[in-house]
C-alpha positions in Angstrom: -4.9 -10.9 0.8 -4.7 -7.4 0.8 -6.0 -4.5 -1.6 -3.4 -3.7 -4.6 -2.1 -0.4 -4.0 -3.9 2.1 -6.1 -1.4 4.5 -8.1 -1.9 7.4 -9.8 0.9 8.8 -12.3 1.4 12.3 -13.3 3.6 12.9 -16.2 2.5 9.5 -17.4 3.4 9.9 -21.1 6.6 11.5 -20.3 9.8 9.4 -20.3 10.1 8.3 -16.5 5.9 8.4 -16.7 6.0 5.7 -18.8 8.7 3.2 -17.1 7.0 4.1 -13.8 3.6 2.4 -15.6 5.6 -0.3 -16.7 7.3 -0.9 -13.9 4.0 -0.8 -11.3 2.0 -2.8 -13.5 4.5 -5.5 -13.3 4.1 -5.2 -9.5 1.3 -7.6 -8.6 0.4 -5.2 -5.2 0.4 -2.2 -7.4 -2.8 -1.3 -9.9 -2.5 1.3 -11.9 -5.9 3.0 -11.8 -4.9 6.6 -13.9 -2.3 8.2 -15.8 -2.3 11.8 -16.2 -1.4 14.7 -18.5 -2.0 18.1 -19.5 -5.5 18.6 -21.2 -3.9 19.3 -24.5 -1.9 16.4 -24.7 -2.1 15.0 -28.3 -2.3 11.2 -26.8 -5.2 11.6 -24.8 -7.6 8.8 -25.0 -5.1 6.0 -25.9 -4.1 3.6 -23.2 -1.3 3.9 -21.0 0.6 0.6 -21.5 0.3 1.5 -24.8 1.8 4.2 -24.4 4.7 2.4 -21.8 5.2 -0.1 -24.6 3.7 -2.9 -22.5 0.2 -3.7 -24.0 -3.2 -2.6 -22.8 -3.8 -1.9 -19.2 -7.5 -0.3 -19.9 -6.1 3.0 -18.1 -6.7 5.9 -20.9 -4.6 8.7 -20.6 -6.4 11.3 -19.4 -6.2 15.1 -18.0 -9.2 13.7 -15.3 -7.6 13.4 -11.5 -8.8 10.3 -9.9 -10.5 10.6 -6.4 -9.9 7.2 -5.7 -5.8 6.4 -6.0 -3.8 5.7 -2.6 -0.5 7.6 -3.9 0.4 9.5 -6.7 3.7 9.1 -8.4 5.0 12.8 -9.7 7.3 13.0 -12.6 5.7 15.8 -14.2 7.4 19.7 -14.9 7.2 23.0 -12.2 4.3 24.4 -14.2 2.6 21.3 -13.0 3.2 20.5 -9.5 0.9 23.7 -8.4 -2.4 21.6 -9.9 -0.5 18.0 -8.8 -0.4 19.4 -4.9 -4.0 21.1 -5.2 -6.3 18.0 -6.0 -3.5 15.3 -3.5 -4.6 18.2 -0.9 -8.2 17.8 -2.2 -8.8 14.1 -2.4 -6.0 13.5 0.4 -3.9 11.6 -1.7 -0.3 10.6 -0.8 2.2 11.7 -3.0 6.0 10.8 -4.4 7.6 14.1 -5.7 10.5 13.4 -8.4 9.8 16.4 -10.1 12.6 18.7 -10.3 13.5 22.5 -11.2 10.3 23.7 -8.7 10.5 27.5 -7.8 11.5 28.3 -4.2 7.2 29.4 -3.8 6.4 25.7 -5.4 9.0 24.0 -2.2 7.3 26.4 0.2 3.5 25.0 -1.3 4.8 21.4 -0.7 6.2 22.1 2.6 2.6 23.8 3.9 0.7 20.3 2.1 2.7 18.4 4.0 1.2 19.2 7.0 -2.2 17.7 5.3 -0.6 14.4 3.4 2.4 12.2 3.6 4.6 13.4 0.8 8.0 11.7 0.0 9.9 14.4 -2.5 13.8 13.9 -3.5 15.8 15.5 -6.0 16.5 11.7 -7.0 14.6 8.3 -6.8 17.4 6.2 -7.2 18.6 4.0 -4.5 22.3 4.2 -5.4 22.3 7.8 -5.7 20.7 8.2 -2.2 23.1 5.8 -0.5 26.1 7.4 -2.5 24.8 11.0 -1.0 25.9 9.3 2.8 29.0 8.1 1.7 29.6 11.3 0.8 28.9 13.2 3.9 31.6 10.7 5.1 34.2 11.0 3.4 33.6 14.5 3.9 33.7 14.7 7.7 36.7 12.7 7.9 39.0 14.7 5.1 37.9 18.1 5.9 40.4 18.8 8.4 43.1 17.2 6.7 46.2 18.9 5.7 46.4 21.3 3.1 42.9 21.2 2.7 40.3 19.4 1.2 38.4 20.5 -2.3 35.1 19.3 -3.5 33.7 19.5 -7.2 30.6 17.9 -8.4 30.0 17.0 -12.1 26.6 16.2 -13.6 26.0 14.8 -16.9 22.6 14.5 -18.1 20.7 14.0 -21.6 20.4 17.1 -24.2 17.0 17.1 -23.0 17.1 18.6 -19.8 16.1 21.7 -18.9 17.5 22.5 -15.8 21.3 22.7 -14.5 23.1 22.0 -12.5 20.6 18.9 -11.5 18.6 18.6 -8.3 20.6 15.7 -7.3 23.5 17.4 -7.8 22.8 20.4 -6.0 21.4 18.1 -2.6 24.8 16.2 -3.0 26.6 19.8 -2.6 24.3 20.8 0.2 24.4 17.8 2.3 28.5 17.8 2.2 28.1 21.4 3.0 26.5 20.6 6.2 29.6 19.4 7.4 31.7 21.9 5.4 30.4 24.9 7.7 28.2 27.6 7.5 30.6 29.3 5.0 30.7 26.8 2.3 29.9 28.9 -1.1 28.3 27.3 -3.9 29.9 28.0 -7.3 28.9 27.2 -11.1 31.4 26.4 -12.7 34.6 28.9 -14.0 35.3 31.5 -16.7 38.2 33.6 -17.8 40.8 34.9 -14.9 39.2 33.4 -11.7 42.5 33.5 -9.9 43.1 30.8 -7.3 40.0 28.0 -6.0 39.0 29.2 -2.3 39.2 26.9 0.3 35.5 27.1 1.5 33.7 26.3 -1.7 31.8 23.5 -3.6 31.9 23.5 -7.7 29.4 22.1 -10.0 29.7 21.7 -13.7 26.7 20.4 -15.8 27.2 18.4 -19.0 24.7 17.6 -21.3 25.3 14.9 -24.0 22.9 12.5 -25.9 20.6 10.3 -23.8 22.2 10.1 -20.8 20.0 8.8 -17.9 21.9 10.3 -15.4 25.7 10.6 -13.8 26.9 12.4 -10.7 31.2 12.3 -9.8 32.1 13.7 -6.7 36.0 14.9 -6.8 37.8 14.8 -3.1 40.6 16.5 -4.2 44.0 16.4 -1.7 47.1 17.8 -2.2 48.8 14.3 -3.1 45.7 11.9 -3.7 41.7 12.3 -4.4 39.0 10.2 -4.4 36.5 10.2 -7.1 32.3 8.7 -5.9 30.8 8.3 -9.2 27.4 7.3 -9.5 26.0 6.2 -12.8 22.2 5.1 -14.5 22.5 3.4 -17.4 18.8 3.2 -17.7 16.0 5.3 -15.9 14.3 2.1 -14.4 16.5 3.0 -11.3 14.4 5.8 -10.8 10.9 4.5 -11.6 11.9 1.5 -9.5 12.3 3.4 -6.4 9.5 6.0 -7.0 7.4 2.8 -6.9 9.1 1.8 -3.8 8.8 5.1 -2.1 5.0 4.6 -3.1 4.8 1.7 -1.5 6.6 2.9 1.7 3.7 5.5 1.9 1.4 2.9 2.6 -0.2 4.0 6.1 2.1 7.0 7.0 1.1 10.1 8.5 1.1 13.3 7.7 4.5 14.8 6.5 7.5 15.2 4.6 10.0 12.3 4.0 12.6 11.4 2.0 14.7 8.6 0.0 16.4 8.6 3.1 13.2 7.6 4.9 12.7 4.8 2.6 15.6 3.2 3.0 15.8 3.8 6.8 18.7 5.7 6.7 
């Protein structure tokens, strides 16, 4: 038999942290071998199925970065990623990016370490939302030229919690239908006072925030006559731990580069 593959998680007492624990250590390829937080984290020291509501694992949380893991899993915050992408360079470590909110300096950073480590980094982690994102680009490229036009709003809802809008999976739904928009698609968030009448070459996005929602994107095809509505829905975050772990897994042996969800499903 073959080694266990050897995971790392950053973020590991946040809320995806955790389920992405949970979820490897259930995995009998996967071992868990460090979870890791900020060095003021006030749960330091205490084990990380503890922490994941599983029972001990006899991984400690721990600000320490292991030398030893095959991939880490990233669901971490933008002030982190800089550190995350330093010691992965470092120790050559493979990475799984689900972090969101990065600066356009932090994308550049990931693009450059790329060329050093096999990175896989997607605005979501969720199978259905990454299958849904191609249906999309279809039913864009055969409505846009149909008469009267075609109109595209995206709607986001997330928990109170977040801190960014509108969401990274909603803005790489917008920009993959805007590749076969045109050129001239504009981008706008959402609408205030007298706007005067929708322009035919734009995508609109509207964030929500309510409760503990895990995560919902609806994409509106409007028509003059008929729409269609793609709606996309978590109703718990282990669709996004569950395929961070399998983009992990997917690493295995790879190259040098950047992939995506897309690459793990062999789209």
């Amino acid at each position: 038999m073959s080694a266990p593959l050897r995971i790392a998680v950053h973020g590991a007492a946040g809320r995806m942290g955790r389920r992405v624990i949970a979820l490897a250590d259930a995995d009998k390829n996967i071992e868990v071998i460090a979870a890791i937080e900020h060095d003021q984290h006030s749960l330091l020291g205490t084990d990380a199925g503890e922490i994941a509501g599983i029972g001990k694992i006899d991984v400690p949380l721990s600000s320490k970065w292991p030398s030893d893991a095959d991939v880490v899993i990233d669901f971490s915050l933008p002030e982190a990623m800089d550190r995350c992408i330093d010691k992965c360079i470092a120790h050559e470590t493979s990475l799984v990016v689900a972090t969101t909110g990065m600066t356009d300096e932090q994308i550049e950073r990931l693009r450059e370490a790329s060329s050093s480590i096999p990175i896989v980094w997607a605005p979501s982690m969720s199978l259905a939302v990454n299958l849904s994102m191609k249906v999309a680009q279809q039913i864009t490229e055969k409505l846009m030229g149909v008469p009267g036009g075609l109109d595209v709003e995206i709607i986001e809802r997330h928990h109170r919690f977040k801190a960014d809008a509108p969401s990274g999976t909603a803005l790489k739904f917008g920009d993959m239908i805007a590749e076969k928009l045109g050129d001239d698609t504009k981008h706008v968030h959402g609408r205030e006072g007298h706007t005067g009448q929708r322009t035919r070459n734009e995508i609109g996005y509207h964030a929500v925030r309510v409760g503990d929602n895990p995560g919902e994107h609806t994409i509106v095809f409007g028509m003059l006559g008929e729409r269609i509505e793609l709606n996309v829905a978590a109703s718990n975050r282990d669709c996004y731990a569950g395929g961070a772990v399998a983009a992990a897994k997917w690493l295995t042996g790879k190259s040098a580069g950047m992939y995506d969800m897309f690459d793990v499903l062999e789209m």
